[in-house]
C-alpha positions in Angstrom: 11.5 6.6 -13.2 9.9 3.4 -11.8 12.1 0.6 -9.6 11.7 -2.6 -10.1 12.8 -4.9 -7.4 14.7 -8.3 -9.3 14.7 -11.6 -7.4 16.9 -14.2 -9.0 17.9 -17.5 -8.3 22.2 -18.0 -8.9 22.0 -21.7 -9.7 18.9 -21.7 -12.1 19.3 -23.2 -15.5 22.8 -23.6 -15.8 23.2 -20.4 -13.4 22.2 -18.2 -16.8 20.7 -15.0 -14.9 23.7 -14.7 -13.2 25.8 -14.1 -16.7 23.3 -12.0 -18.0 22.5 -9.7 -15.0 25.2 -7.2 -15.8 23.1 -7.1 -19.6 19.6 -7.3 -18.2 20.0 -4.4 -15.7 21.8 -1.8 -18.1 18.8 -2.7 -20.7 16.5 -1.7 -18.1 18.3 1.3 -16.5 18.5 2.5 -19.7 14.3 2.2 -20.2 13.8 3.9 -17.2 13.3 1.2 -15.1 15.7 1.6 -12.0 16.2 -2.1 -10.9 17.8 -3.3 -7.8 19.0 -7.1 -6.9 18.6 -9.8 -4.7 20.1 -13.3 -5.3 18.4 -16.2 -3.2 20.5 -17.7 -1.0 18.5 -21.0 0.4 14.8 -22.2 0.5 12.0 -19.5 1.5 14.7 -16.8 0.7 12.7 -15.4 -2.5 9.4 -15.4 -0.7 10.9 -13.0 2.1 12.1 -10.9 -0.2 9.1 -10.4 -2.4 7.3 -9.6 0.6 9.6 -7.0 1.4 9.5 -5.8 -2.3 5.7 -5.3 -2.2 6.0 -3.3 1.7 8.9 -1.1 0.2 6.0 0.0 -2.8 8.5 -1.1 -5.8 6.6 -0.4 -8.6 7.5 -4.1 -10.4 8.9 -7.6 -9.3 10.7 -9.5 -11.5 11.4 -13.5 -10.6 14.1 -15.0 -12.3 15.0 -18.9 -12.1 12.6 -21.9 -12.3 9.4 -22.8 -11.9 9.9 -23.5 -7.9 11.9 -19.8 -7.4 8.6 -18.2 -8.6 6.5 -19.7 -6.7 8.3 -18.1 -3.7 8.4 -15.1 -5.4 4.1 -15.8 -5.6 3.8 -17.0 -2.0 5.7 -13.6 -1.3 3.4 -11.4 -3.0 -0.3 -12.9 -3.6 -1.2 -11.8 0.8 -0.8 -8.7 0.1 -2.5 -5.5 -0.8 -1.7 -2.9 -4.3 0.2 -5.7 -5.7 2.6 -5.0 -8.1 2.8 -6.7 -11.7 5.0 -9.1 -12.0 8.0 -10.2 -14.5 9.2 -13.8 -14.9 12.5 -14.6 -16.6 12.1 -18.0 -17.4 15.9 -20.0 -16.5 14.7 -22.4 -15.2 14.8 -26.5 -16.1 11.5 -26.4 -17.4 9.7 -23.2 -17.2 6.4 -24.6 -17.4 4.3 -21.3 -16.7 6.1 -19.3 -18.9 5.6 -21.9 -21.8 2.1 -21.2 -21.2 1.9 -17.7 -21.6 4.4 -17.5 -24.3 6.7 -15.7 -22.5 10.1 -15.3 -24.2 13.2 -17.1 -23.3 15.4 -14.4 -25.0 16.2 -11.6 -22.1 16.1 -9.1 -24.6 12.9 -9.6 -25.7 11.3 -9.8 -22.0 12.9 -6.8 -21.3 11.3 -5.1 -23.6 7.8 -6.6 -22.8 8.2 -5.3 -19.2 10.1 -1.9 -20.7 6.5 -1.8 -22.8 4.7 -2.2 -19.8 2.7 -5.0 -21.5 0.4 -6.5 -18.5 -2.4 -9.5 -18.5 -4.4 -10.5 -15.4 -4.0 -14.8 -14.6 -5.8 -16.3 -11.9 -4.0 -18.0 -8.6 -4.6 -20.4 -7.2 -4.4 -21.2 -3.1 -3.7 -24.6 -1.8 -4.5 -24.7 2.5 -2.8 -21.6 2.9 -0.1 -21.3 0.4 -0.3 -20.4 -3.4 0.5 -21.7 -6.5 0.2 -19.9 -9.7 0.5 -23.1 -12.2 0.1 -26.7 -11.0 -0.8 -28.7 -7.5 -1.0 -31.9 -7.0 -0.4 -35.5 -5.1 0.8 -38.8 -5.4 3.9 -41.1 -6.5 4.3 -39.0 -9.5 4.6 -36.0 -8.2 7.5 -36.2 -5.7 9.8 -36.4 -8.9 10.5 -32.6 -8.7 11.3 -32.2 -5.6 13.9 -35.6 -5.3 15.9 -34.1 -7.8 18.4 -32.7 -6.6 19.2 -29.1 -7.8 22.9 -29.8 -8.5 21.7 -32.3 -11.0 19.1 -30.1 -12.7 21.9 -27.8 -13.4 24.5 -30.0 -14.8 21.6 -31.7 -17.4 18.4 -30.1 -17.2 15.2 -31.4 -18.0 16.9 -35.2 -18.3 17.3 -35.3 -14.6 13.3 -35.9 -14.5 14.0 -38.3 -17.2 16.0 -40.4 -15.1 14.5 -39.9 -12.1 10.7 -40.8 -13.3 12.6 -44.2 -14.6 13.9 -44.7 -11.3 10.1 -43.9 -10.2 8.5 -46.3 -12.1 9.2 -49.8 -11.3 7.8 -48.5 -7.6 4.4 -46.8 -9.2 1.6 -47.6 -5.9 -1.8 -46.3 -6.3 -3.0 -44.4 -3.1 -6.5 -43.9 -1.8 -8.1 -40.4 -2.4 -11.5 -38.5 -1.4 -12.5 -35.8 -3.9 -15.3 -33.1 -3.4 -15.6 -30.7 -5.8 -18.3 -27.8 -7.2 -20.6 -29.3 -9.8 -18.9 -33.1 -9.3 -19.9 -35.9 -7.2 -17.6 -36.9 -4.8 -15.2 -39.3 -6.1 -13.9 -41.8 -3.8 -11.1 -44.4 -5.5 -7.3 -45.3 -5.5 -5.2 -43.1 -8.1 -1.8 -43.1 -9.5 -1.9 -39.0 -9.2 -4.1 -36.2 -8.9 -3.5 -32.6 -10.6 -5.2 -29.2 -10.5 -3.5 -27.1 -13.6 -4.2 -23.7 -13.9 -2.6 -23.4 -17.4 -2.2 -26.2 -20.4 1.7 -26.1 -19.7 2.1 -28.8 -16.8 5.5 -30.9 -16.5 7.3 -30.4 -19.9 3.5 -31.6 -21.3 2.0 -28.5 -23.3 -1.1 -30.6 -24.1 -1.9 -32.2 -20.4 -4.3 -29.7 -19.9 -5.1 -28.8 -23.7 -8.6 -26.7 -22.8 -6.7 -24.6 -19.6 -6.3 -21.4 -19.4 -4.5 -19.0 -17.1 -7.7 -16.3 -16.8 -10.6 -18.3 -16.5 -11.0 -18.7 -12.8 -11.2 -22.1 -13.2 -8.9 -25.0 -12.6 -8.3 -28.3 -14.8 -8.9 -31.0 -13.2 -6.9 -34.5 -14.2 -6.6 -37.7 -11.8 -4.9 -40.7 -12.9 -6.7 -44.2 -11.6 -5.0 -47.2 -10.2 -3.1 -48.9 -13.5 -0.6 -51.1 -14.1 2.9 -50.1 -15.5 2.1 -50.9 -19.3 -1.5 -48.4 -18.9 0.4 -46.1 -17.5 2.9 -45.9 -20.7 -0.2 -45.9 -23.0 -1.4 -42.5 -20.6 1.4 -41.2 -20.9 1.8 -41.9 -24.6 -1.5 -40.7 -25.3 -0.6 -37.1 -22.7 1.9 -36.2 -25.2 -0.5 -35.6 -28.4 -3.1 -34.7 -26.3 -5.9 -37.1 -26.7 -5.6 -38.9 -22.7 -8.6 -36.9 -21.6 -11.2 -39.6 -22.8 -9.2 -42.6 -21.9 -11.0 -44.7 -19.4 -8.6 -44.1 -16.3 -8.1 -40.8 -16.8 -10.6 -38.1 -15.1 -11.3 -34.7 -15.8 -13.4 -31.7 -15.1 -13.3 -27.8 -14.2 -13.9 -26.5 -11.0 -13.0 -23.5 -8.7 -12.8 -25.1 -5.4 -12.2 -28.8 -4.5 -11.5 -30.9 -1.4 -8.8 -33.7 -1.3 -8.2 -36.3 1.3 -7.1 -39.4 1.7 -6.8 -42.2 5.0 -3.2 -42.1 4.2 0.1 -40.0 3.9 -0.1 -38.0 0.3 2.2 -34.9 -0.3 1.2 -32.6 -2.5 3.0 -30.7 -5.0 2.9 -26.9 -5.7 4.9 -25.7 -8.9 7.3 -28.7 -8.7 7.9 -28.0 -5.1 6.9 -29.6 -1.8 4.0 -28.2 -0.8 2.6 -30.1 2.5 0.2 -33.1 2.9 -3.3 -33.9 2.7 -6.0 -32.7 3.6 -6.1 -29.8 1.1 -8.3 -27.3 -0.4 -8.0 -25.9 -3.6 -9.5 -22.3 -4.2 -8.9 -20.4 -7.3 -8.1 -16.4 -7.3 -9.3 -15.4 -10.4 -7.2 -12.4 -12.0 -5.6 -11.6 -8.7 -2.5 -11.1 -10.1 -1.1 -9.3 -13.9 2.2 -10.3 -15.5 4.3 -8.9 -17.9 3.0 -11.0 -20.8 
């Protein structure tokens, strides 16, 4: 029988994991897959606990909440050695990484996946010293996930970054930024936002990063220059179908490893949470980890 260690998040999308657990660990038990619980209770909480998972030799983890819970849950795991495989019950407000993979929103038919034993390898990717297994970046833009408050997520979901990115943008400021990267000249100018996607699937946008994937040891690459409000829109516009790559303020390029900094304060994002300030490097860990996918 193999034991699977489930780390879930109580308030996640409308608190859905915690309705279903009662379902979700019979359909499991019943598989042979002896599952045991632990509910976060405050920031850091699921990274302590995946790290205990992985010292205790359970034979899966399985994250369940948003985007931010499983980055803990990745922050928790990715130091290690023998890592398990992973599971990711996507509840959250917009469950960009499992968008990506195509991973099922339906908790029957992930439990089945991971019943199946159905793995892939993705790459990780390491920001200074912590990890991030779908998107990193910096700038204005990116503080929207982390302002909103998780209360609000909860109560409307995805809208709450509506509202909050319209709050956001009548204050849009460029800020000054420094990149080095493998196989690039260094690129020294003011941007609206930098970001370094590991998978096409990046903020509710499934075509931000149309060419990414999850497995190539490479990162995709996307900076937004200094614009004014009614460029931005167009970006943005253009983002949604796609076809922003060969605008003229938008760059982009593939790399493995890059250097950000900047002469002033920029906080950088990891999966929608706060993830420091610059400096940063960016490394990516190709295949270090395999989900159930």
């Amino acid at each position: 029988m193999r034991k699977a260690r489930l780390i879930y998040n109580p308030t996640s999308g409308r608190e859905e994991m915690k309705r279903r657990l009662a379902d979700v660990l019979q359909r499991l038990d019943s598989a042979g897959i002896e599952t045991s619980c632990h509910a976060t209770t405050c920031e850091g909480d699921a990274t302590l606990a995946a790290t205990e998972a992985v010292e205790r030799g359970y034979d899966l983890i399985i994250a369940a909440g948003g985007d931010g819970t499983l980055n803990e849950v990745i922050n928790g795991m990715a130091e290690k050695e023998n890592i398990p495989p992973l599971g990711v019950f996507p509840v959250g407000t917009t469950n960009d990484f499992a968008r990506a993979l195509g991973i099922p929103r339906n908790w029957e038919d992930y439990c089945d996946l991971v019943i199946q034993d159905k793995t892939r390898p993705i790459d990780v990717g390491k920001a200074n010293d912590r990890y991030f297994i779908n998107i990193a970046g910096g700038g204005t833009l990116t503080e929207l996930t982390y302002e909103v408050p998780s209360k609000l997520k909860t109560m409307i979901g995805q809208l709450a970054y509506y509202l909050k990115g319209l709050e956001k943008m009548v204050s849009l400021a460029p800020q000054e930024l420094i990149i080095k990267a493998n196989g690039q000249e260094t690129i020294h100018d003011e941007f609206m936002v930098f970001l370094i996607a590991n998978s096409n699937s990046v903020g509710g946008f499934e075509k931000l990063a149309p060419g990414a994937r999850i497995d190539d040891g490479l990162f995709d690459v996307i900076a937004l220059k200094k614009c004014n409000l009614a460029e931005f829109v167009r970006v943005v516009s253009l983002a949604v179908r796609g076809e922003h790559l060969n605008d003229k303020k938008v760059i982009h390029f593939r790399t493995n490893y890059m250097e950000v900094v900047s002469p002033g304060p920029v906080q950088l994002n990891l999966d929608g949470e706060f993830g420091g300030v610059l400096p940063a490097t960016f490394r990516n860990l190709p295949q270090h980890l395999r989900i159930f996918a």
